[in-house]
C-alpha positions as CSV (number, residue, x, y, z in Angstrom):
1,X,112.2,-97.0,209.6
2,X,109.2,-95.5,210.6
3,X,111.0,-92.0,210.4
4,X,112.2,-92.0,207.1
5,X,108.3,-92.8,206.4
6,X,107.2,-89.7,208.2
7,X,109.4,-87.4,206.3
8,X,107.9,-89.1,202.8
9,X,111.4,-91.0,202.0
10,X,110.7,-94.6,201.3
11,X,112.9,-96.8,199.3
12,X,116.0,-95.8,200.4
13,X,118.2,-98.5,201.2
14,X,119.7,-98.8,205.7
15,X,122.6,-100.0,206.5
16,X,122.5,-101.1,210.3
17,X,124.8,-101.2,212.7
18,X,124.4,-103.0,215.8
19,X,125.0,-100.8,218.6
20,X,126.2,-99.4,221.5
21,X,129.5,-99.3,220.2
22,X,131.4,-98.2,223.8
23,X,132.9,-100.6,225.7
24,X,133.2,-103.1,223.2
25,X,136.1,-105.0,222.9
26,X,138.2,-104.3,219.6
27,X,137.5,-107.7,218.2
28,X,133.3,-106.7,218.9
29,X,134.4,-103.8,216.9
30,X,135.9,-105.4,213.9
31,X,133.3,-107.8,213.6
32,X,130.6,-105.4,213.2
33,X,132.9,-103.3,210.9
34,X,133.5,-106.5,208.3
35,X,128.8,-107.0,208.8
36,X,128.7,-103.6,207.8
37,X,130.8,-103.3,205.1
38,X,129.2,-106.8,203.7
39,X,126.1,-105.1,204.1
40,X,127.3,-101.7,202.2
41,X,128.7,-104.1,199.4
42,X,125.2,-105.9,199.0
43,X,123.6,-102.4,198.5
44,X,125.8,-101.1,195.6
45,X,124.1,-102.0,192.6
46,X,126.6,-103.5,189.8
């Protein structure tokens, strides 16, 4: 995050992704897919 600090934008809300994504097996794939999108959904204010 230390980036987004150097170029003065704070507050801005990350979604992560665990990576590397190569190699992974499809299922390693999917998983990290459904964490992301819960993660996406948690950051959408309602």
């Amino acid at each position: 995050m230390s980036e987004l600090g150097a170029l003065g934008v704070t507050g801005l809300p990350v979604l992560v992704v665990e990576h590397p994504l190569g190699g992974e097996r499809p299922e390693s794939i999917a998983r990290r897919a459904e964490q992301a999108v819960e993660q996406l959904a948690s950051l959408i204010p309602t």
